[in-house]
C-alpha positions in Angstrom: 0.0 0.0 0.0 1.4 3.5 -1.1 -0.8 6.0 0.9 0.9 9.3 1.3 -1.2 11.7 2.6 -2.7 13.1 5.8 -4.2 11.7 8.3 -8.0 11.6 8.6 -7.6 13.9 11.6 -5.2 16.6 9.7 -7.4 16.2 6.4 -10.8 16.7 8.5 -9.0 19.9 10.6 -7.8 21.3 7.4 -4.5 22.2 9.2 -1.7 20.4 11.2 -0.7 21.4 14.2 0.0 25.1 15.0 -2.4 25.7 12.3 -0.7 25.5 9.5 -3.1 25.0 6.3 -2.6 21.7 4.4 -2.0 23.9 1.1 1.1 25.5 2.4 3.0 22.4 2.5 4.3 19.9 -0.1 2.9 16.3 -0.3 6.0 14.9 0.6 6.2 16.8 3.7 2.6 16.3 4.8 3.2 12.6 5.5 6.4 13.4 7.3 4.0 16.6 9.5 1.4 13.9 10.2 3.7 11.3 11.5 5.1 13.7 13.8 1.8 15.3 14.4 0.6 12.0 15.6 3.6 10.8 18.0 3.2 13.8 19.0 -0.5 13.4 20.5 0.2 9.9 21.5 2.9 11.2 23.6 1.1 13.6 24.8 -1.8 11.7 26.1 -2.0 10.8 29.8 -2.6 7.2 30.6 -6.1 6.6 31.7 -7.7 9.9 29.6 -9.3 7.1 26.7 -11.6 4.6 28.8 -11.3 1.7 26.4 -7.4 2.0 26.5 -6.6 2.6 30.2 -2.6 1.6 29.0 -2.5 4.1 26.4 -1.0 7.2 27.2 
């Protein structure tokens, strides 16, 4: 599978984090924004905030 693009939460937003439009960047550089943007809120996440995941966080 060959998928580059967004994630369904960047493509739904419009924008990656710090608001910064899809549009503005390159399509090569939007995979490489949403794998970061991601980490990024998994990281972020406490444990215990998603019910059906107590571990994840």
């Amino acid at each position: 599978m060959d998928r580059k693009t967004p994630s369904l939460y960047e493509i739904l937003t419009g924008n990656f984090t710090g608001d910064l439009p899809l549009e503005v960047v390159n399509e090569e550089d939007q995979v490489i924004l949403s794998v970061l943007d991601n980490i990024q809120r998994i990281l972020n996440a406490r444990a215990g905030t998603i019910s059906h995941l107590p571990d994840y966080g």
